[in-house]
TORKOL-4160 file (C-alpha; in steps of 0.2 Angstrom, whole numbers, padded with zeros to 4 digits, m for minus):
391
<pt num="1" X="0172" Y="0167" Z="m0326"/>
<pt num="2" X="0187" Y="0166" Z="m0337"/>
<pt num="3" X="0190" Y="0162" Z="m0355"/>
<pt num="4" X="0187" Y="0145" Z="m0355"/>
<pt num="5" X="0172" Y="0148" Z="m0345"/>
<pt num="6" X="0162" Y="0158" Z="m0358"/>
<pt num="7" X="0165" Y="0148" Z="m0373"/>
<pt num="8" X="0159" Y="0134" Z="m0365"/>
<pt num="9" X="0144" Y="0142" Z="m0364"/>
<pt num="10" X="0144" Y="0150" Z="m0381"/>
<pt num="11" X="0146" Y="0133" Z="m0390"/>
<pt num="12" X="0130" Y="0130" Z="m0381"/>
<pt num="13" X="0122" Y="0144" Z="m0392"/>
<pt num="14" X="0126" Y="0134" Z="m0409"/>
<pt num="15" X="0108" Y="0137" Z="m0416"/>
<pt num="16" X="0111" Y="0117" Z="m0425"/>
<pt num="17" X="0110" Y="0112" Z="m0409"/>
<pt num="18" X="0095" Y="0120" Z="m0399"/>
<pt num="19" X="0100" Y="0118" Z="m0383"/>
<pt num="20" X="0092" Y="0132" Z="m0376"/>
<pt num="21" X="0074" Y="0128" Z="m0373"/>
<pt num="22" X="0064" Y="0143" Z="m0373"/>
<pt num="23" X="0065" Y="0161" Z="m0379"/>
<pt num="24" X="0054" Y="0174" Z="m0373"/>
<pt num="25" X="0052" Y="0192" Z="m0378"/>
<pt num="26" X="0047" Y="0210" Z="m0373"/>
<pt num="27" X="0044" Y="0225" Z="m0386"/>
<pt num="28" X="0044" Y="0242" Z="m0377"/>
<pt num="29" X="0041" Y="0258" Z="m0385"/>
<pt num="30" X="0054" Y="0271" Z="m0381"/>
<pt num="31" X="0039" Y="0278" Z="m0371"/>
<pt num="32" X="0040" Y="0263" Z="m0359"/>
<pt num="33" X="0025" Y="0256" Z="m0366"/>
<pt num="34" X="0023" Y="0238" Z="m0368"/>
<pt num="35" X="0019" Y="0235" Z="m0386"/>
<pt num="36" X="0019" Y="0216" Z="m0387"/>
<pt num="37" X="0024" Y="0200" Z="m0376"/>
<pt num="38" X="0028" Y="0183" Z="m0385"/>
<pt num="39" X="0036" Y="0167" Z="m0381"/>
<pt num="40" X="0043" Y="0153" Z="m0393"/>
<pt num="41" X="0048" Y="0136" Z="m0389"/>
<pt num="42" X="0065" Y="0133" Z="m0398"/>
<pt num="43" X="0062" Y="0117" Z="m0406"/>
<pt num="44" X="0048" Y="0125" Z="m0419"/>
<pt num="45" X="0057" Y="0139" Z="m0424"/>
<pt num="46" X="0064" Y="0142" Z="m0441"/>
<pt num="47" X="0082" Y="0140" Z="m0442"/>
<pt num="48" X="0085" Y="0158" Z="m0450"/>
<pt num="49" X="0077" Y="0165" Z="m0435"/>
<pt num="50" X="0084" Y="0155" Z="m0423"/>
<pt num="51" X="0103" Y="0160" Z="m0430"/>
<pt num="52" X="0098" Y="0178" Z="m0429"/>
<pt num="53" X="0092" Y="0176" Z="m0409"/>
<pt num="54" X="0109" Y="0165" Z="m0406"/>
<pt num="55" X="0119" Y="0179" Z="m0412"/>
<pt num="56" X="0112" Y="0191" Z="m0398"/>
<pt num="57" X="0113" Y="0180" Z="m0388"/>
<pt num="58" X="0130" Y="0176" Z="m0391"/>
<pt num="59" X="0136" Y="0195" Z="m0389"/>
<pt num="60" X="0132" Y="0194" Z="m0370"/>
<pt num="61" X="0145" Y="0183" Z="m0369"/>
<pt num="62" X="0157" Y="0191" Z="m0377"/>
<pt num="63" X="0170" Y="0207" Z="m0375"/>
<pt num="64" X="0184" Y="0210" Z="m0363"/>
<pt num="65" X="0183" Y="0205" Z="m0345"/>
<pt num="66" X="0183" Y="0220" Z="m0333"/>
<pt num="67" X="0176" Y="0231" Z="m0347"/>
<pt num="68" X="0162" Y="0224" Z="m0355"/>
<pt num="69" X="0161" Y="0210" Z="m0346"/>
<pt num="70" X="0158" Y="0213" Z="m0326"/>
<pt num="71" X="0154" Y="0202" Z="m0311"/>
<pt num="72" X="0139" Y="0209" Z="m0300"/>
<pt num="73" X="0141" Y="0200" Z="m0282"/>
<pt num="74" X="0126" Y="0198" Z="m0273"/>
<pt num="75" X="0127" Y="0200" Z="m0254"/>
<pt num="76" X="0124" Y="0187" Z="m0243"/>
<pt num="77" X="0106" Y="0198" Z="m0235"/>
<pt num="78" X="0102" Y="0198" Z="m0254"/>
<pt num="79" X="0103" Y="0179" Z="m0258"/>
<pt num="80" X="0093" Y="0175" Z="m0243"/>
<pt num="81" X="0079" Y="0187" Z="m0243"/>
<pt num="82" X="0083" Y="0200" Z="m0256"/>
<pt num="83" X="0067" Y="0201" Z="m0271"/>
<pt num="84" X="0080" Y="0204" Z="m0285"/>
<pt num="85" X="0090" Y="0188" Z="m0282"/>
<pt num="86" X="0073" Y="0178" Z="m0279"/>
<pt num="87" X="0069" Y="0185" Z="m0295"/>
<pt num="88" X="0081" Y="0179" Z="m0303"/>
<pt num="89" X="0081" Y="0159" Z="m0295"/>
<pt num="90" X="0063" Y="0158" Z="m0299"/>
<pt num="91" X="0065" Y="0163" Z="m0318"/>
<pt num="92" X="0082" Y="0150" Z="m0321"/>
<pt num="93" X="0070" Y="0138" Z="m0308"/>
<pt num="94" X="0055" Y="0138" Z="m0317"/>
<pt num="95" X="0065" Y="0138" Z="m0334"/>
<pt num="96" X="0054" Y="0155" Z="m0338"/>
<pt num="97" X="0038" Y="0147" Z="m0335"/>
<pt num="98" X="0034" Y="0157" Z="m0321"/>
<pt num="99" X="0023" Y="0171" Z="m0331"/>
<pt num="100" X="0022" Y="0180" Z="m0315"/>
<pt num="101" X="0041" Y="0180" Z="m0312"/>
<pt num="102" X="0046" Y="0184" Z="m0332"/>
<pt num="103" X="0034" Y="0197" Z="m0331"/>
<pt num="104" X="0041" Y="0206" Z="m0315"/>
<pt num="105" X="0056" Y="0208" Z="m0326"/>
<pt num="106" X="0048" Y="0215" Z="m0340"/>
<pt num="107" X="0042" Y="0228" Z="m0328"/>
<pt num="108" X="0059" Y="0231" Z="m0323"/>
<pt num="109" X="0065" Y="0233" Z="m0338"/>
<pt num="110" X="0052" Y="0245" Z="m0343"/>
<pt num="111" X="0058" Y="0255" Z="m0330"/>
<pt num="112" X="0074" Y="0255" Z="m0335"/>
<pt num="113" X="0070" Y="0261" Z="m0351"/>
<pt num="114" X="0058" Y="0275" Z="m0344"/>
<pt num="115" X="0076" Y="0279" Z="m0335"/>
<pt num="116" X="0083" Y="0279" Z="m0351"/>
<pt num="117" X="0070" Y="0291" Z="m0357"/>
<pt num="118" X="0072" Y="0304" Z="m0344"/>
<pt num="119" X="0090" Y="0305" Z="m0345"/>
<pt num="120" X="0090" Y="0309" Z="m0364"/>
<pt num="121" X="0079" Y="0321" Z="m0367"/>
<pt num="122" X="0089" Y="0330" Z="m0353"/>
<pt num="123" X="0103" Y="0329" Z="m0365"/>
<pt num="124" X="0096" Y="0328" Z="m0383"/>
<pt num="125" X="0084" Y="0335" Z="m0396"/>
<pt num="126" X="0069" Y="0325" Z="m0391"/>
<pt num="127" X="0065" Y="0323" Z="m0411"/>
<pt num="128" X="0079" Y="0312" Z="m0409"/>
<pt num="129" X="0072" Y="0298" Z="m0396"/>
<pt num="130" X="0067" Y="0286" Z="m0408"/>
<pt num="131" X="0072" Y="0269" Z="m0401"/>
<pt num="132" X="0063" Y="0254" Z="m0395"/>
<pt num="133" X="0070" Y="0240" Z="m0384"/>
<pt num="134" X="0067" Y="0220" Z="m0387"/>
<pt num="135" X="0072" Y="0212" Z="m0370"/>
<pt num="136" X="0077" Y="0195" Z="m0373"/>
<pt num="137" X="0077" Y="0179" Z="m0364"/>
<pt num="138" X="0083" Y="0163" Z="m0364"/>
<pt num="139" X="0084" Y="0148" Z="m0353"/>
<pt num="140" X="0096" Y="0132" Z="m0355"/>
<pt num="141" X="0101" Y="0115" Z="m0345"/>
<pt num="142" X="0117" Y="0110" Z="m0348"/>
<pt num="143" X="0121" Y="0093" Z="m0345"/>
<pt num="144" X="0141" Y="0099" Z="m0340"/>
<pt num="145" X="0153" Y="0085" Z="m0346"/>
<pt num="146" X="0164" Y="0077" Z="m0331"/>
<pt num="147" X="0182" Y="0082" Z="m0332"/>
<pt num="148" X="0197" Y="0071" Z="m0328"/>
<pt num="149" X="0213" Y="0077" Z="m0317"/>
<pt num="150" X="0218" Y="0078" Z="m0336"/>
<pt num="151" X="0207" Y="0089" Z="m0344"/>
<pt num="152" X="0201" Y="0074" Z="m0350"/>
<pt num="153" X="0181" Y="0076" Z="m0356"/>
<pt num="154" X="0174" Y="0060" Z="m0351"/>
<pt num="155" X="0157" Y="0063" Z="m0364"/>
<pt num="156" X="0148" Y="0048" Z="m0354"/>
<pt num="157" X="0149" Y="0056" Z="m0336"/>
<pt num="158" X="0141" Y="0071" Z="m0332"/>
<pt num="159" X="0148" Y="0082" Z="m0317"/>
<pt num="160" X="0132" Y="0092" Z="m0316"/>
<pt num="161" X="0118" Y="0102" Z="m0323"/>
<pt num="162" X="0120" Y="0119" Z="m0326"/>
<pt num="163" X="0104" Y="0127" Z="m0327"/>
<pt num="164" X="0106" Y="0147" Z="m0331"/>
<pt num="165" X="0096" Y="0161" Z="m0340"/>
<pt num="166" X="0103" Y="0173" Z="m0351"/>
<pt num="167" X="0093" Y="0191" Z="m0354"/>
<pt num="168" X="0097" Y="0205" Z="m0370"/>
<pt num="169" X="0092" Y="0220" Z="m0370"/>
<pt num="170" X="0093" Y="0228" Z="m0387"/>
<pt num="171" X="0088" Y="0244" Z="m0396"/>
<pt num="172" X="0075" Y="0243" Z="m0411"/>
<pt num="173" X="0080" Y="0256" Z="m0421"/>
<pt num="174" X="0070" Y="0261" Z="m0437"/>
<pt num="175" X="0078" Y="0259" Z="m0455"/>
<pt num="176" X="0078" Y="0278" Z="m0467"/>
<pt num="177" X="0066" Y="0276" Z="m0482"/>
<pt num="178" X="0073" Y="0270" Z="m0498"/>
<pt num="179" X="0068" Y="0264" Z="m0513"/>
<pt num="180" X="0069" Y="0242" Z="m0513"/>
<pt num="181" X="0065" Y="0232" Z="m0527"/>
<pt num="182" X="0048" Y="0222" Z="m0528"/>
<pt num="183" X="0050" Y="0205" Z="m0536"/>
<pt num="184" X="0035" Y="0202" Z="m0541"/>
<pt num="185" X="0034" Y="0218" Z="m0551"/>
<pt num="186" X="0052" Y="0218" Z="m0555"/>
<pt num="187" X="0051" Y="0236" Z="m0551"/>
<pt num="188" X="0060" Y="0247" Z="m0537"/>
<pt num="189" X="0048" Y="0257" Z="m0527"/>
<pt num="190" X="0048" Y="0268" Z="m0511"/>
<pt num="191" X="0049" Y="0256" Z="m0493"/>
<pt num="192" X="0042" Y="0266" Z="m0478"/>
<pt num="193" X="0051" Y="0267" Z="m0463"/>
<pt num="194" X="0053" Y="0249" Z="m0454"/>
<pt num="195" X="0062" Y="0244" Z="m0437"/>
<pt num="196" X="0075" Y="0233" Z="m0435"/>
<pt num="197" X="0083" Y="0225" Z="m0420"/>
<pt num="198" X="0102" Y="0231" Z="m0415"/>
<pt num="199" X="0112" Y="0219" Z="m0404"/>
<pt num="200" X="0112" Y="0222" Z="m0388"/>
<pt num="201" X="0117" Y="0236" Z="m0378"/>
<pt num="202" X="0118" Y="0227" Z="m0361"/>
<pt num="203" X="0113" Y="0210" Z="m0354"/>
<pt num="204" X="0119" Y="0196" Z="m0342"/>
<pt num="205" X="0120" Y="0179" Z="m0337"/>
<pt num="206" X="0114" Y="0171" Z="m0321"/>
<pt num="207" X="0123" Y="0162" Z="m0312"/>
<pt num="208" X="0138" Y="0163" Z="m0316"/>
<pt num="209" X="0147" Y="0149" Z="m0325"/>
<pt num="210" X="0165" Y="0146" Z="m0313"/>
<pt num="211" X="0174" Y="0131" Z="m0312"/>
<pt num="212" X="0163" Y="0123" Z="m0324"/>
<pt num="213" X="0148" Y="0124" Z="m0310"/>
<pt num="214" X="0134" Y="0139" Z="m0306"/>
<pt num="215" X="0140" Y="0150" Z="m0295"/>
<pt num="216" X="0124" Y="0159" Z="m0289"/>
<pt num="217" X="0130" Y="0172" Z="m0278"/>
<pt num="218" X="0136" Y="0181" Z="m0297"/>
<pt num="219" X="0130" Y="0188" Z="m0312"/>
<pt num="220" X="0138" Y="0192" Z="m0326"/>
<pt num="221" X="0135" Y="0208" Z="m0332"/>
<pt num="222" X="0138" Y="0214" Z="m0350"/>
<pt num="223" X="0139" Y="0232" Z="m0359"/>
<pt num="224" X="0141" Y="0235" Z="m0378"/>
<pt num="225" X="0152" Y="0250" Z="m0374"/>
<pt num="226" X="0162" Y="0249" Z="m0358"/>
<pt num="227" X="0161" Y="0270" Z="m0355"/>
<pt num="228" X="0144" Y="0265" Z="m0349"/>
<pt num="229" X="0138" Y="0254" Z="m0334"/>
<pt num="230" X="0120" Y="0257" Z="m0337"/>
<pt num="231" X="0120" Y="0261" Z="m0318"/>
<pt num="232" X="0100" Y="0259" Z="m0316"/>
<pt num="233" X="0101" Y="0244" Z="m0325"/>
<pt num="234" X="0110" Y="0239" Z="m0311"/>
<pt num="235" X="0100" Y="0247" Z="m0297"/>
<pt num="236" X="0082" Y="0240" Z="m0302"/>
<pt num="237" X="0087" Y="0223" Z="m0308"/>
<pt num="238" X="0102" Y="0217" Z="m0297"/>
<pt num="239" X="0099" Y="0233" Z="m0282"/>
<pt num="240" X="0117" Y="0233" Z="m0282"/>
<pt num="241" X="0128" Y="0249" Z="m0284"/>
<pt num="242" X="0135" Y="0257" Z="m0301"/>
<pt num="243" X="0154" Y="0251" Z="m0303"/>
<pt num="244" X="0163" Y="0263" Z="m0313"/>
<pt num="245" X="0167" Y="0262" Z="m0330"/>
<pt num="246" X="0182" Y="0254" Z="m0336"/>
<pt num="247" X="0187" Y="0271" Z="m0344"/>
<pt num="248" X="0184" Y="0280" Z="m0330"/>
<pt num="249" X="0193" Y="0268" Z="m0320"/>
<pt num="250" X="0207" Y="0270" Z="m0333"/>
<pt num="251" X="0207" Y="0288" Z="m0334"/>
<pt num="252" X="0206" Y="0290" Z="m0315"/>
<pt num="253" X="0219" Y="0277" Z="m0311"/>
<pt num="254" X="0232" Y="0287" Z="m0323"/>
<pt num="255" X="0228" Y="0303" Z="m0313"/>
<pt num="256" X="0234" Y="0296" Z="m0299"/>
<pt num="257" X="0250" Y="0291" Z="m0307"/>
<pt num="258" X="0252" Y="0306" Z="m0313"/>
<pt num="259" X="0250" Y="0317" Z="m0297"/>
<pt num="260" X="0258" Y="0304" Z="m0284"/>
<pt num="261" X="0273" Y="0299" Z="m0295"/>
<pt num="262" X="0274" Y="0320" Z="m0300"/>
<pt num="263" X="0294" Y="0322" Z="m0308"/>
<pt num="264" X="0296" Y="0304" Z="m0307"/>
<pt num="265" X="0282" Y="0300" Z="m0322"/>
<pt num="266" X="0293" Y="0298" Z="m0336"/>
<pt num="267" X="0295" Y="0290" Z="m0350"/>
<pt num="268" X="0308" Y="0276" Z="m0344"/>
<pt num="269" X="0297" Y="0275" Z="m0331"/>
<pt num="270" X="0280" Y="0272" Z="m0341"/>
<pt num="271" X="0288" Y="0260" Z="m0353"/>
<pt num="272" X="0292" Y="0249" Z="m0340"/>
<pt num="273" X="0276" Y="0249" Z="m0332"/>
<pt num="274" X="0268" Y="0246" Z="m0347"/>
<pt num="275" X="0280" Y="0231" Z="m0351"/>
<pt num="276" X="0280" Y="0224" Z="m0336"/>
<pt num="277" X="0257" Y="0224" Z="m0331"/>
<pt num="278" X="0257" Y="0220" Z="m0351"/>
<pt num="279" X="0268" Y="0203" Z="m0348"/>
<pt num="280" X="0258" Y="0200" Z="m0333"/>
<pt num="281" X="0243" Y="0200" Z="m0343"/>
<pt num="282" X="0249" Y="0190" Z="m0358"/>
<pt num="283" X="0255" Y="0178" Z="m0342"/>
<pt num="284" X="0237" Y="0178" Z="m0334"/>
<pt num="285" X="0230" Y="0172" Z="m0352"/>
<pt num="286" X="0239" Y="0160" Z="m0356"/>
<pt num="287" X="0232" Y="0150" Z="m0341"/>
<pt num="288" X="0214" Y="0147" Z="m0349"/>
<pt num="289" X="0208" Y="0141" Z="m0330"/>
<pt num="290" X="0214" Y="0157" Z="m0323"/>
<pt num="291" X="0204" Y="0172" Z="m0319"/>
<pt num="292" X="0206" Y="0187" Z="m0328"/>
<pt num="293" X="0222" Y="0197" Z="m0321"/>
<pt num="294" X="0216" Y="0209" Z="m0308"/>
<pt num="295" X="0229" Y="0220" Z="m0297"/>
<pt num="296" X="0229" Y="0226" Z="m0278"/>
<pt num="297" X="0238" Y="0242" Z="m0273"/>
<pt num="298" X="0251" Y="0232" Z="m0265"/>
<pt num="299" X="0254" Y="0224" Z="m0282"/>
<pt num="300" X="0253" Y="0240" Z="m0291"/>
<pt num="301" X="0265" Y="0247" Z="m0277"/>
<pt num="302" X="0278" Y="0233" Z="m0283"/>
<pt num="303" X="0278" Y="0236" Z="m0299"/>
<pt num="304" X="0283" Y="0254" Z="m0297"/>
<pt num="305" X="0298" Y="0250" Z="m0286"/>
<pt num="306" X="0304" Y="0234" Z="m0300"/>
<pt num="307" X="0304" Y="0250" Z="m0311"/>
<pt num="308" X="0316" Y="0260" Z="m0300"/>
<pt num="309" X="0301" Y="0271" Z="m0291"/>
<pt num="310" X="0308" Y="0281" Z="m0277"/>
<pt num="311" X="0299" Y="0273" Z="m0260"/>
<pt num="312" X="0297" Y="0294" Z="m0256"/>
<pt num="313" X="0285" Y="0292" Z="m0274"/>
<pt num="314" X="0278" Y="0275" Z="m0270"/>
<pt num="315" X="0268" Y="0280" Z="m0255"/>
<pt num="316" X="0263" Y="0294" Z="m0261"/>
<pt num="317" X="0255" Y="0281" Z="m0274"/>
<pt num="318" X="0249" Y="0272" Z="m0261"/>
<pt num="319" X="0239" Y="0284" Z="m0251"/>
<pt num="320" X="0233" Y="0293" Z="m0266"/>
<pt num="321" X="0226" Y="0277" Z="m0273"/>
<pt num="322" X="0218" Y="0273" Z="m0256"/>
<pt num="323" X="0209" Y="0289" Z="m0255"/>
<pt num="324" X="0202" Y="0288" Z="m0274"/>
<pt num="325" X="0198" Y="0267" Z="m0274"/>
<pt num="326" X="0200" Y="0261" Z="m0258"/>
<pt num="327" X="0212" Y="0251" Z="m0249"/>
<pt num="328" X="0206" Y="0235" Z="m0254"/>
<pt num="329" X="0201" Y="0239" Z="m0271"/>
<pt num="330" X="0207" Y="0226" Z="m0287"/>
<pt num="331" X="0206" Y="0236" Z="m0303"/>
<pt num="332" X="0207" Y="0223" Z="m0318"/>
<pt num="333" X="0223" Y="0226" Z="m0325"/>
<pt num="334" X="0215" Y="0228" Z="m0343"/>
<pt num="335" X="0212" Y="0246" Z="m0336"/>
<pt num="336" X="0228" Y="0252" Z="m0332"/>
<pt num="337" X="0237" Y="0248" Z="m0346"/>
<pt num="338" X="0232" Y="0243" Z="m0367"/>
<pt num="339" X="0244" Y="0229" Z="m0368"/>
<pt num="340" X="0242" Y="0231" Z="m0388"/>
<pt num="341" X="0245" Y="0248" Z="m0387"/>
<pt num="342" X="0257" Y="0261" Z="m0384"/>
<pt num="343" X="0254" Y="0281" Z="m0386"/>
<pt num="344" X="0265" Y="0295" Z="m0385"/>
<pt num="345" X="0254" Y="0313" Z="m0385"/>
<pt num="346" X="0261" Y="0329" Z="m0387"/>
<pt num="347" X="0248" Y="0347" Z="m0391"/>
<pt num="348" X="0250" Y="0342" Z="m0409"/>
<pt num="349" X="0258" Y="0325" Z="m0411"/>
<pt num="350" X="0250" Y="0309" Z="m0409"/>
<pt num="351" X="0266" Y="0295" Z="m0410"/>
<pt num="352" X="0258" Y="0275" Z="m0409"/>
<pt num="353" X="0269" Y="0264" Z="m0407"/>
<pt num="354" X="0272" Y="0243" Z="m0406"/>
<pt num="355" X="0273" Y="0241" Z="m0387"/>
<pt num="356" X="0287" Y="0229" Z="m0394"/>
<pt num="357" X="0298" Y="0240" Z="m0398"/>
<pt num="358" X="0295" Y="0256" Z="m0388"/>
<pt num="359" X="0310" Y="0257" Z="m0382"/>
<pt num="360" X="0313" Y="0265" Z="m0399"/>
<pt num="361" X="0308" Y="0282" Z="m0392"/>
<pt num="362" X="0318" Y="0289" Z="m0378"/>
<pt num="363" X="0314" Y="0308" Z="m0371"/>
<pt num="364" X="0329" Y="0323" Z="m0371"/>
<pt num="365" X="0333" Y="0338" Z="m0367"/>
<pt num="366" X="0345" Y="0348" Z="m0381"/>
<pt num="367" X="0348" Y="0366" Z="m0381"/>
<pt num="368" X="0336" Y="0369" Z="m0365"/>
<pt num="369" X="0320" Y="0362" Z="m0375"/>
<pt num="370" X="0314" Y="0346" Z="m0374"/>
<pt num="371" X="0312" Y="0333" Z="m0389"/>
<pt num="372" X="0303" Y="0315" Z="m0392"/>
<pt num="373" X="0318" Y="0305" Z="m0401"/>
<pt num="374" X="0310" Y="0290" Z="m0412"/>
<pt num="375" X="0325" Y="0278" Z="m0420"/>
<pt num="376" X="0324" Y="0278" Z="m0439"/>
<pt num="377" X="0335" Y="0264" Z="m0443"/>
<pt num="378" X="0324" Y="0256" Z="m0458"/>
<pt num="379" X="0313" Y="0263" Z="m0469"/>
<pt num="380" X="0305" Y="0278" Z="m0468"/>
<pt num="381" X="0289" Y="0284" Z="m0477"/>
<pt num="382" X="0279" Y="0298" Z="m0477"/>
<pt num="383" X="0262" Y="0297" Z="m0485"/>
<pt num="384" X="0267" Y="0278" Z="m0492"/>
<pt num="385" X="0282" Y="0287" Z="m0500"/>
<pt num="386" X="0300" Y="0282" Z="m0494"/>
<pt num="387" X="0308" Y="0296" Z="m0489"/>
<pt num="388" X="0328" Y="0298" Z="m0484"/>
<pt num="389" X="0334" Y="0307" Z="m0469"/>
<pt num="390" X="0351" Y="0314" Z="m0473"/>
<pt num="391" X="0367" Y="0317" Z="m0462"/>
């Protein structure tokens, strides 16, 4: 899905509108226990609830692409005869009034949770475990407005129907004791300990909304915090394997910069990777139809050589990359490089700097030790005081 793709969606979310027309709910105890089941027809709800339900909902359609945003591909075995996929067409088929099917997801999900459970007291002070989860669930009909060769929206023609279902899982978490004020005494007194609902942590939308049409061989798979793919998530909803985390994914991707491209990795050399994937990036998004920018090895491969790589260095890079992710792997390109961003580390110096203008720091060698230059033409400050730099 690209840009355009989920806000198109998300204006369907506009709690004035009710478009969706269902949402259904599960309350698990931390335990796995079930502690309550409820389902409300979106019409008679009250408008502050309803904004507070579109708001969640809303989050699973938001975030980066590659990192908090990840498509999960169904195989072609799995679309025909695989439970989870069937799963999911009854619940978006049915519109979630198929009891049977919405509670087979409950039931995953309290799995999940129960995975959740055993993971952190493996980890944690168990005194600490206090968290619910409210799984979410929404179904929607869009009636998609026909586009011209234009990008024309043509209100009075409709291209299709995009049926889809969106689920949130978020933590219920419970508030500290405090003292609140009591209107009707107009006094302040204790308030006990209450849970409250967090956005959520993870969640997705099937199918997958591309060229506005579903696109059921895909999920769309969100994560509040993109270190974390929620693996068994993954595993008992979708069965398909963990992807790595878009951290990792950067963190390992630099590793084998660093150890294929060895005396080569150097500043000059950085900067103009970083200047060059950035521009691709800033290129890619500009095109709203486009497909968040995703590179191959190959291209990855050119980008070195453009910035004056040695071929000797270049397949170093590519066999080390084809070991670690696979030949044929794409890595969205939002994990090799921050295009915002640009960070010079030393043991005890941290410099950040406008990718703009990082051409202001250049690396040298005087009197057999090694220095980080940065260009002080303007003003300098220290601590908000200007400070001068003398001859």
């Amino acid at each position: 899905m690209n840009p355009r793709d989920f806000a198109e969606i998300r204006r369907r979310l506009n709690p004035d509108r009710r478009n969706p027309s269902v949402i259904r709910g599960c309350y698990i105890a931390h335990d796995g226990q079930v502690i309550s089941t409820f389902a409300h027809p979106v019409y008679g709800m009250a408008q502050e609830e309803l904004e507070k339900y579109m708001a969640i909902f809303k989050k699973v359609l938001s975030g980066t692409a590659g990192q908090n945003l990840l498509p999960v591909e169904f195989t072609a075995k799995q679309t025909m005869e695989g439970d989870e996929h069937k799963l999911l067409m009854d619940l978006r088929g049915s519109a979630l009034k198929d009891d049977m099917a919405v509670n087979e997801l409950y039931e995953k999900a309290v799995q999940y949770v129960q995975a959740v459970k055993e993971q952190e007291v493996q980890s944690v002070d168990a005194a600490q475990l206090a968290s619910n989860y409210l799984v979410l669930l929404m179904h929607d009909g869009y009636d998609v407005p026909y586009k011209d060769g234009n990008d024309e929206t043509d209100a009075d023609r409709s291209a299709d129907v995009f049926s889809y279902i969106i689920c949130a899982v978020c933590p219920v978490k419970p508030t500290k004791p405090a003292l609140g004020y009591f209107a009707a005494e107009g006094e302040f007194h204790n308030k006990p300990t209450d849970w409250m609902v967090s956005m959520p942590e993870l969640g997705f939308l099937f199918p997958s909304f591309e060229e506005r049409s579903a696109n059921i061989y895909t999920t769309m798979f969100y994560t509040r915090d993109s270190g974390k793919t929620h693996d068994d998530f993954v595993k008992i909803v979708f069965g398909a394997e963990p992807q790595m985390p878009a951290s990792e994914q950067k963190e390992t991707f630099q590793t084998v910069l660093q150890e294929s491209l060895k005396e080569e990795c150097s500043l000059d050399v950085m900067q103009a990777v970083h200047e060059t994937v950035s521009t691709m990036i800033e290129e890619r998004k500009a095109d709203k139809h486009a497909e968040p920018l995703k590179l191959t090895r190959q291209d990855v491969k050119d980008v070195l050589e453009s910035c004056g790589v040695s071929q000797e260095k270049t397949d170093a890079f590519d066999r080390q990359y084809t070991e670690t992710f696979g030949a044929y792997t794409e890595l969205p390109a939002v994990n090799m490089v921050t295009p915002k961003s640009f960070k010079v580390n030393t043991p005890s110096v941290t410099i950040n700097v406008d990718p703009a203008h990082s051409d202001l720091i250049e690396t040298r060698v005087i009197d057999g030790r090694r220095y980080i230059l940065v260009l002080a033409d303007g003003d300098v400050a220290v601590n908000g005081v200007n400070v001068t730099i003398g001859e």
